[in-house]
Structure formats: C-alpha cells, structure tokens
LONU-187836 format. One line per field, with one value per atom (N, C-alpha, C, O): residue in three letters; residue number from 1; atom name; y, x, z. Coordinates in nm, 4 decimals, m for minus. Atoms other than C-alpha are relative to their C-alpha. Layout:
koldren: (ALA  ...)
marba: (NUM  ...)
domar: (CA  ...)
y: (Y  ...)
x: (X  ...)
z: (Z  ...)
This chain:
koldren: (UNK  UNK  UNK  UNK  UNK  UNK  UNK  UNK  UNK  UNK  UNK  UNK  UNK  UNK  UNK  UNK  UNK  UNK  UNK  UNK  UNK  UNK  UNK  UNK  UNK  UNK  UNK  UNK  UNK  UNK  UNK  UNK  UNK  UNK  UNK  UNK  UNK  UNK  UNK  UNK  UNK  UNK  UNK  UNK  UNK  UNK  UNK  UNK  UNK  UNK  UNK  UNK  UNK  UNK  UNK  UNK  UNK  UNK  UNK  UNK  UNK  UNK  UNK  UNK  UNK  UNK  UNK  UNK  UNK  UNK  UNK  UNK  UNK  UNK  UNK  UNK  UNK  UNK  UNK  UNK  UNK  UNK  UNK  UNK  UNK  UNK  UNK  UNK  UNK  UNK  UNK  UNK  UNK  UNK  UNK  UNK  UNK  UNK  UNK  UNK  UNK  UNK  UNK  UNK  UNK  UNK  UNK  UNK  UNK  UNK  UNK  UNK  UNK  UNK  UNK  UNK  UNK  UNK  UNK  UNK  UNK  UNK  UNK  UNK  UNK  UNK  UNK  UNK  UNK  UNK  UNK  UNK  UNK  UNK  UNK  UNK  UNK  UNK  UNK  UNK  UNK  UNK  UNK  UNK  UNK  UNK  UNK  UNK  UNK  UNK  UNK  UNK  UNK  UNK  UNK  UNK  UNK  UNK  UNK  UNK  UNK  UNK  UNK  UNK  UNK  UNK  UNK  UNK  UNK  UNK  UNK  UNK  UNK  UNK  UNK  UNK  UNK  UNK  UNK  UNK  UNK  UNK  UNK  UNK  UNK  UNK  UNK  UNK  UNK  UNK  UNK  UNK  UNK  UNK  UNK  UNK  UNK  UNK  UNK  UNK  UNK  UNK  UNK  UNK  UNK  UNK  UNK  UNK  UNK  UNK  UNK  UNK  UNK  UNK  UNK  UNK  UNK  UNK  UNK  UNK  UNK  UNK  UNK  UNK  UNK  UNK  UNK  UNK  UNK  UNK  UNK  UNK  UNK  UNK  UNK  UNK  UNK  UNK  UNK  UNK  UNK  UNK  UNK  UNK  UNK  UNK  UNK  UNK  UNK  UNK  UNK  UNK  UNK  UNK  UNK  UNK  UNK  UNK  UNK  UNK  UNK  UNK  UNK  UNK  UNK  UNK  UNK  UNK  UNK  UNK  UNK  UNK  UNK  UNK  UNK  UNK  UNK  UNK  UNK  UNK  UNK  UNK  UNK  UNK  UNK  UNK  UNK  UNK  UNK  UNK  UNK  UNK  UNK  UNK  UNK  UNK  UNK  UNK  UNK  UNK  UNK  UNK  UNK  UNK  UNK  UNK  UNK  UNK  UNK  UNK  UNK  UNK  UNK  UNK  UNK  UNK  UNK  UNK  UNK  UNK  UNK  UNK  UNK  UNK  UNK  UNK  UNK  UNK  UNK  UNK  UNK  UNK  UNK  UNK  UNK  UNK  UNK  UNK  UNK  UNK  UNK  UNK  UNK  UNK  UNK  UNK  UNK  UNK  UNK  UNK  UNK  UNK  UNK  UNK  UNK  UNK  UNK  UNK  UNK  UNK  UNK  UNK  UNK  UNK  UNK  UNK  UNK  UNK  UNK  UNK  UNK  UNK  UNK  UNK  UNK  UNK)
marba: (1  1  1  1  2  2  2  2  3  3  3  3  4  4  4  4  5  5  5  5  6  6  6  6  7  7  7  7  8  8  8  8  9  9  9  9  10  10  10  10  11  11  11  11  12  12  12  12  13  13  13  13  14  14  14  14  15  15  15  15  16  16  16  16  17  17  17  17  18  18  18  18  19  19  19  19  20  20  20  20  21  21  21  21  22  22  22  22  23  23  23  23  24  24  24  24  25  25  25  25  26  26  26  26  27  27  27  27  28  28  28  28  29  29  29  29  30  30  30  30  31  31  31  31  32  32  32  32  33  33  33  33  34  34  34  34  35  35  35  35  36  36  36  36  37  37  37  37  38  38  38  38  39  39  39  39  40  40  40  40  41  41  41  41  42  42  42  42  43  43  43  43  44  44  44  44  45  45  45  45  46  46  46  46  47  47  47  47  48  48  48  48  49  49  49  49  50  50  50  50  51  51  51  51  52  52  52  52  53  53  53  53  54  54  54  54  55  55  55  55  56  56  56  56  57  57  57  57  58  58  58  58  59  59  59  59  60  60  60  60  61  61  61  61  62  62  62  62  63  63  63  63  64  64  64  64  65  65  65  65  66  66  66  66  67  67  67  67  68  68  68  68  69  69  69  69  70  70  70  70  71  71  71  71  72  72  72  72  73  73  73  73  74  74  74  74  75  75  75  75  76  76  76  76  77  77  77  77  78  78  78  78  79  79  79  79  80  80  80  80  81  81  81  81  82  82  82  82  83  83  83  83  84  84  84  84  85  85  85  85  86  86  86  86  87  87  87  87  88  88  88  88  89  89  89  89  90  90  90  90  91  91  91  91  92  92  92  92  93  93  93  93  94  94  94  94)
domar: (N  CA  C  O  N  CA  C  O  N  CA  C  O  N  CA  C  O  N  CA  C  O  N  CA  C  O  N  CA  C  O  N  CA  C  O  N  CA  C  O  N  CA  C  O  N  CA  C  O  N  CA  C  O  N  CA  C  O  N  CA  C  O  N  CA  C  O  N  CA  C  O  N  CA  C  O  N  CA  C  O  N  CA  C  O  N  CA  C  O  N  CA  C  O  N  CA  C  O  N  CA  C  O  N  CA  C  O  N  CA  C  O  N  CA  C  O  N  CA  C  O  N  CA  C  O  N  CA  C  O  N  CA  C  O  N  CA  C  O  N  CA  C  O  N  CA  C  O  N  CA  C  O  N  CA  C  O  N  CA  C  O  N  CA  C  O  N  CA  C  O  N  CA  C  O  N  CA  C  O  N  CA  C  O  N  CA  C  O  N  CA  C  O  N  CA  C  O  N  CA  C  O  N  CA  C  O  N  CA  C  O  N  CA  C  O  N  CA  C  O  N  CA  C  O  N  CA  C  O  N  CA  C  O  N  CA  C  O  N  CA  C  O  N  CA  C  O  N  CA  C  O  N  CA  C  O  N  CA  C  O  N  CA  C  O  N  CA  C  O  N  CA  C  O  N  CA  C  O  N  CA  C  O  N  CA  C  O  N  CA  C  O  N  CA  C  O  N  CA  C  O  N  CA  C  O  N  CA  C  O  N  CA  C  O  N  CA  C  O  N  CA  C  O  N  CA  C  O  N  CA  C  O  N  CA  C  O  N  CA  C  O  N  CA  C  O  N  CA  C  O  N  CA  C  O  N  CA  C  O  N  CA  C  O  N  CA  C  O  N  CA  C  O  N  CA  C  O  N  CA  C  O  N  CA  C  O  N  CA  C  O  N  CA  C  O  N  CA  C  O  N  CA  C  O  N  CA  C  O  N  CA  C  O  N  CA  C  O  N  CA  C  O)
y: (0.0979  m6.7623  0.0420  0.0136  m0.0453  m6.6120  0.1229  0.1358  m0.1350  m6.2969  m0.0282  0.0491  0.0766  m6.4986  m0.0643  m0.0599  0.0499  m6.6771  0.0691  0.0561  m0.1039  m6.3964  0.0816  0.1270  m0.0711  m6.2135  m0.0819  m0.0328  0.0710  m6.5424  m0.0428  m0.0988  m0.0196  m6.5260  0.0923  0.0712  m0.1072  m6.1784  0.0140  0.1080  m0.0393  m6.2141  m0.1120  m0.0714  0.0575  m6.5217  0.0862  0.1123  m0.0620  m6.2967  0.1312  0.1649  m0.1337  m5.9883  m0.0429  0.0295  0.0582  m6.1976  m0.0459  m0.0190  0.0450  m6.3776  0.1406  0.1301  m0.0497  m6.0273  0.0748  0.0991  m0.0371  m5.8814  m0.0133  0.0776  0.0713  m6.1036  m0.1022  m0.1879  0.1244  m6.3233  m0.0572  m0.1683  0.0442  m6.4041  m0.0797  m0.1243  0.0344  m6.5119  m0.1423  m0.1854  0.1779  m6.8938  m0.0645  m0.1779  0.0253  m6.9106  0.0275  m0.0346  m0.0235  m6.7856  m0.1563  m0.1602  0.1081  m7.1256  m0.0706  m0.1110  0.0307  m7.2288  0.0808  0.0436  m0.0800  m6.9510  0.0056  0.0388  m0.0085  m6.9662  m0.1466  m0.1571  0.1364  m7.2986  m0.0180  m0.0977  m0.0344  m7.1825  0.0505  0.0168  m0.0934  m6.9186  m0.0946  m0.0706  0.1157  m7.2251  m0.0548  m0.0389  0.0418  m7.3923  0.0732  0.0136  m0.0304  m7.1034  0.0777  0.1122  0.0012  m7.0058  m0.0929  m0.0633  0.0902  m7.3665  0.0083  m0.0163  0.0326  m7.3576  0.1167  0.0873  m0.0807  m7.0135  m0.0321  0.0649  0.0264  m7.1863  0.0820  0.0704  m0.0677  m6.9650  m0.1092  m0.1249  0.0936  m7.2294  0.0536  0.0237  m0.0745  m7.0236  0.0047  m0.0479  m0.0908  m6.8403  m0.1433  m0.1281  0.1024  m7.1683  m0.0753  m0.1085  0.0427  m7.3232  0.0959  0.0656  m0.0644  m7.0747  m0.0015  m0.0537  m0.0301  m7.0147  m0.1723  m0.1795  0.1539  m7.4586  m0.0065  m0.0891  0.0058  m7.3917  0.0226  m0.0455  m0.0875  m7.1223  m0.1142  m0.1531  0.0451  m7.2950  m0.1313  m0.1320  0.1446  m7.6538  0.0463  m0.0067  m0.0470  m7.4631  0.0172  m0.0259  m0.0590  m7.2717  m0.0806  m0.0745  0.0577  m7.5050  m0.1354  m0.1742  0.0990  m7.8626  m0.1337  m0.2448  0.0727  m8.0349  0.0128  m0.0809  m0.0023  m7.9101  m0.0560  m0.0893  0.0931  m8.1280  m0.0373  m0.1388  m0.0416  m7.9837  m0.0114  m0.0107  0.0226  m8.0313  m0.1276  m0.1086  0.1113  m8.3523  0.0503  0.0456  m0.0367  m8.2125  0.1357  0.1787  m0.0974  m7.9019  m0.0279  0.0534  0.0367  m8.1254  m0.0644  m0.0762  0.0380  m8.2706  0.0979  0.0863  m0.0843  m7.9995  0.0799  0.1287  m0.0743  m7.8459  m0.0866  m0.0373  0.0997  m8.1693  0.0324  0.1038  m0.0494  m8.1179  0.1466  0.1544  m0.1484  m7.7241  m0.0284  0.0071  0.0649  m7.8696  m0.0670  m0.0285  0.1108  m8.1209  0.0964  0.0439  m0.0913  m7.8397  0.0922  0.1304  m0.0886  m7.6101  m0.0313  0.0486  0.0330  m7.8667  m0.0640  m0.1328  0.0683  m7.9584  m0.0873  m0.0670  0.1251  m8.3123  m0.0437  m0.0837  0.0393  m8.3972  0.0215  m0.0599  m0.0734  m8.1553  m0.0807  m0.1838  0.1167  m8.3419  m0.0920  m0.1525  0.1671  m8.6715  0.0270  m0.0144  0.0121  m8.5842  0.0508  0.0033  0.0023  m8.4041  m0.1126  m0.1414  0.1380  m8.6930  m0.1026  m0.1641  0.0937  m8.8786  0.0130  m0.0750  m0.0065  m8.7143  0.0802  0.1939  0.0205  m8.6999  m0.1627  m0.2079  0.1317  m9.0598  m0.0516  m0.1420  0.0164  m9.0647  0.0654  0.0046  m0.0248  m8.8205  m0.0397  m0.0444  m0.0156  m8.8579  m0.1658  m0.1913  0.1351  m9.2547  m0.0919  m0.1925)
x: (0.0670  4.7104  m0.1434  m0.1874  0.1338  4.3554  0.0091  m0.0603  0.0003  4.4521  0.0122  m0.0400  m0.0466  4.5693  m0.1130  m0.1241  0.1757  4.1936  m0.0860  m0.1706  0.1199  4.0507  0.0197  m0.0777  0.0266  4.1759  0.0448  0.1020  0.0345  4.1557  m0.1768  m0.2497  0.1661  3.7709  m0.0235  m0.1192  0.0627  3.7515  0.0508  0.0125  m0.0301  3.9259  m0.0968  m0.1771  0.1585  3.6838  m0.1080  m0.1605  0.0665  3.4380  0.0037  m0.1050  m0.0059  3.5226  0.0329  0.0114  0.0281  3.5906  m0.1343  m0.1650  0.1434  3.2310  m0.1124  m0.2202  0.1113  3.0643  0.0112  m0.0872  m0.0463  3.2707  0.0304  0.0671  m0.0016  3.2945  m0.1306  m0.1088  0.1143  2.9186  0.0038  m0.0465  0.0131  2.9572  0.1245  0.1360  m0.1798  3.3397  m0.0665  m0.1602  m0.0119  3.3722  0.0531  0.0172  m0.0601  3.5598  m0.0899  m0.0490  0.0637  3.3138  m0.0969  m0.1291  0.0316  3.1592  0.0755  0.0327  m0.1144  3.5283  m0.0065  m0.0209  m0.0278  3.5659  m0.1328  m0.1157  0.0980  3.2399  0.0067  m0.0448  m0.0210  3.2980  0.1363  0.1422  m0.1340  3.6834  m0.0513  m0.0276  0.0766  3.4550  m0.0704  m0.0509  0.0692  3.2424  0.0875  0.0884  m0.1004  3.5223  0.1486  0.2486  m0.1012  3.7373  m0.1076  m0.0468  0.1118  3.4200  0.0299  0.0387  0.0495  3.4194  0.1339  0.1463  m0.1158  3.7980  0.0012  0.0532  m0.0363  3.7776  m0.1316  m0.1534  0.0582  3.4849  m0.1353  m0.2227  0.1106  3.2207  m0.1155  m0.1296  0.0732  2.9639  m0.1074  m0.1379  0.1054  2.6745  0.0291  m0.0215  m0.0311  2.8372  0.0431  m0.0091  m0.0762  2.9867  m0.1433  m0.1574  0.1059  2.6209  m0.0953  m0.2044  0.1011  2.4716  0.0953  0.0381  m0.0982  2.7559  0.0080  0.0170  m0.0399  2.7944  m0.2289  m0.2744  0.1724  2.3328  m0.0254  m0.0952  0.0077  2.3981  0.0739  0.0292  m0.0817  2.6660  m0.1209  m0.1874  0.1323  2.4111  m0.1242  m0.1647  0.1220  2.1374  m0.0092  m0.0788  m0.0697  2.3396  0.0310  0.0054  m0.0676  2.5329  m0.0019  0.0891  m0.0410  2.4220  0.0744  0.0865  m0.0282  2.5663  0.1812  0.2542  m0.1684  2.9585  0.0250  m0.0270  m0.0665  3.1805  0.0478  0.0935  m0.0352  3.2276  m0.0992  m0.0905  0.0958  2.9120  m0.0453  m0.0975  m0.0403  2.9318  0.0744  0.0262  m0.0857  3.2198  m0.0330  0.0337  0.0364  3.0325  m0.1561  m0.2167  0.1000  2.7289  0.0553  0.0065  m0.0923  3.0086  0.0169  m0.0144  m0.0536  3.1368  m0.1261  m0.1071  0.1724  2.7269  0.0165  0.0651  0.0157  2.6946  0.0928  0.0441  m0.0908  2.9882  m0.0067  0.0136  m0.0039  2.9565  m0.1812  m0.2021  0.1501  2.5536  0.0392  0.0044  m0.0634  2.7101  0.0991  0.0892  m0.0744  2.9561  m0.0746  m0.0568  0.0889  2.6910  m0.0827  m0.1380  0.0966  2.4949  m0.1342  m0.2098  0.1262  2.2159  0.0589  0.1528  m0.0649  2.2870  m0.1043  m0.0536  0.0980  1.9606  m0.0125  m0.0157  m0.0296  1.9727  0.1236  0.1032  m0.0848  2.3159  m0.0045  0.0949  m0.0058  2.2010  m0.1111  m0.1143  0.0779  1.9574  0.0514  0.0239  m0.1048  2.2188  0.0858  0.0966  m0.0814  2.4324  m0.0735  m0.0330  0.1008  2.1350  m0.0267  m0.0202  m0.0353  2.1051  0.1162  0.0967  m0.1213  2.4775  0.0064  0.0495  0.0126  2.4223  m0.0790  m0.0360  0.0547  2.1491  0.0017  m0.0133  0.0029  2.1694  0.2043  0.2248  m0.1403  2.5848  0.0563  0.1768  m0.0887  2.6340  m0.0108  0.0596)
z: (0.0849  12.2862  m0.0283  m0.1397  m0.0364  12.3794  m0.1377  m0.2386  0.1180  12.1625  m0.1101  m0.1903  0.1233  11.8856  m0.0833  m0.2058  0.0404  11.8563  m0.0657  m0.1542  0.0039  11.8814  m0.1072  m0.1672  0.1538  11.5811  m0.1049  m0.2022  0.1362  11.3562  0.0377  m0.0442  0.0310  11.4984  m0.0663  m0.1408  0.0337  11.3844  m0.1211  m0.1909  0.1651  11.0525  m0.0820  m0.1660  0.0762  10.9238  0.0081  m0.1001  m0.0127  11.0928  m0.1174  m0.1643  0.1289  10.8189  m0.0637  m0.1609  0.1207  10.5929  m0.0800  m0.1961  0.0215  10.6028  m0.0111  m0.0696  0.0337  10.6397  m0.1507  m0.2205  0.1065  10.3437  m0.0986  m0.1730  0.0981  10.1145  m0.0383  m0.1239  0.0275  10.1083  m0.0954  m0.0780  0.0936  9.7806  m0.0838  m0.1979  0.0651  9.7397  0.0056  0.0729  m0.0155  9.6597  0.1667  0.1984  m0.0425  9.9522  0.1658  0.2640  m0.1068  10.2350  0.0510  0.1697  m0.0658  10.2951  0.1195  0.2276  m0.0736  10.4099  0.1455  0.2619  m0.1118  10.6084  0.1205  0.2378  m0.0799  10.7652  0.0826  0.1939  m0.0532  10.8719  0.1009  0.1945  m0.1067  11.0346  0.1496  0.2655  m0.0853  11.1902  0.0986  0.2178  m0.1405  11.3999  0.0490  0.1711  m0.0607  11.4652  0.0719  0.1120  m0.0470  11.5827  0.1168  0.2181  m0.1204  11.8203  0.1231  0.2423  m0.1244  11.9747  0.0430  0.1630  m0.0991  12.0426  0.1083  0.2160  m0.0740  12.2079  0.0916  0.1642  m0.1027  12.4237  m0.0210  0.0650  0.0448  12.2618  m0.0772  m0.1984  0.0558  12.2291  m0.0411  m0.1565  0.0712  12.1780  m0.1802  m0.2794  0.1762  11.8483  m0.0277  m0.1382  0.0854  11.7323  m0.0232  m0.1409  0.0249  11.7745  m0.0833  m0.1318  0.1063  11.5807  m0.1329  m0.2286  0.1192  11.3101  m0.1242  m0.2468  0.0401  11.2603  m0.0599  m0.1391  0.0161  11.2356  m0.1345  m0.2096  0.0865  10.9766  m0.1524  m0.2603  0.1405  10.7486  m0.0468  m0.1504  0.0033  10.7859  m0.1178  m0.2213  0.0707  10.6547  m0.1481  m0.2401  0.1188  10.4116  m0.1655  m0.2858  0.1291  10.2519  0.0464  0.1196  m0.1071  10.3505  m0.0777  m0.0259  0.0995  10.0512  0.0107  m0.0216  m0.0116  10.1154  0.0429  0.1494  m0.0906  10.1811  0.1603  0.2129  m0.1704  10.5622  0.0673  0.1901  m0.0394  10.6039  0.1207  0.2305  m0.1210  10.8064  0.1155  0.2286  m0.1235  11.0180  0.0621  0.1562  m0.0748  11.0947  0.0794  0.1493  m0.1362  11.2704  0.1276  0.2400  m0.0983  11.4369  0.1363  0.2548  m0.0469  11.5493  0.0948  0.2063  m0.0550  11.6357  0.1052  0.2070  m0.1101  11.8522  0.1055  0.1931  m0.0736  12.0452  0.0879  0.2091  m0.0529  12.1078  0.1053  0.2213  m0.0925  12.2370  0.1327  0.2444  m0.1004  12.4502  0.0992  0.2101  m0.0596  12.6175  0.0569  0.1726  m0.0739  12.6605  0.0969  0.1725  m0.0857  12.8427  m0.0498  0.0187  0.0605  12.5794  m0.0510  m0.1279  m0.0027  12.5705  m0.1028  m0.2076  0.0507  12.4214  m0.1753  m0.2675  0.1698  12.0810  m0.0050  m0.0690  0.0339  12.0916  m0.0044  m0.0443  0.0749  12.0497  m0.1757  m0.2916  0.1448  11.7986  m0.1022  m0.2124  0.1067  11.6049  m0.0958  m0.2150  m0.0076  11.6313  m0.1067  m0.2054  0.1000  11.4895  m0.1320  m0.2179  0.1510  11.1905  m0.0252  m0.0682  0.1027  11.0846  m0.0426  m0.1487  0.0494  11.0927  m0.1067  m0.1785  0.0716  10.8951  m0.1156  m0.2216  0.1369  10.6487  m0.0826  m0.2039  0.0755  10.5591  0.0591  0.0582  0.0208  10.6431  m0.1239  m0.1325)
C-alpha cells in the first residue's frame, strides 16, 4: 500500500514539476498535499497545501486545502498555527 502512495506522490510530483503551466497543475498540486498527508509526510504536505494557498487562493480547493494545512499542523504537533489556520478558513471562505 506504502509503494502504491508513493508513486501517486511521485507522479503529481512530475507532473507539477513538468507541466507548471498545464490547466491542470493546480489539481494536481493539490492531490500532491493530500497524497503527502496520507503517506504521513506532514512536513511536505504543510508546505505543498502553503504553496497551492498562496498560489491559487481563489480555486475552488482552496478551502479544502487549509483544511487539509490545519490538520497536517495539528499531526505534526503545531496546534497553535492550527487554530489560526482554522481561523481563517472561517473567515475568509464562510
């Protein structure tokens, strides 16, 4: 199952560095945080869910990838950056 993660991390991953400009790399960059936090890679999923935020904070995934930030915070142990995350998904997307 572990091996299986790991090369749909590494195909968003070459997808996102090989394509930057496809329509479709927002998506994938956003698989890419969320296939981080399942393989327990909270670091990369907290930077990757930082990146897309920044990126693109108007996409529709956008909400479910501060979700997803909060959560990977909260796992790592920073509870704190996870509430204030928390705080603004509430505020900017209620």
């Amino acid at each position: 199952m572990i091996a299986e993660g790991d090369r749909i991390r590494a195909g968003f991953q070459q997808f996102v560095s090989q394509y930057p400009d496809s329509a479709y790399v927002q998506n994938a960059m956003f698989w890419l945080g969320s296939a981080q936090f399942a393989l327990k890679d909270y670091k990369a999923a907290i930077a990757t869910h930082q990146a897309f935020i920044a990126k693109y904070p108007d996409h529709p995934r956008a909400p479910d990838a501060m979700l997803n930030l909060a959560y990977a915070q909260i796992e790592s142990g920073d509870r704190k950056t996870a509430r204030t995350t928390l705080q603004t998904v509430t505020q900017r997307y209620a």
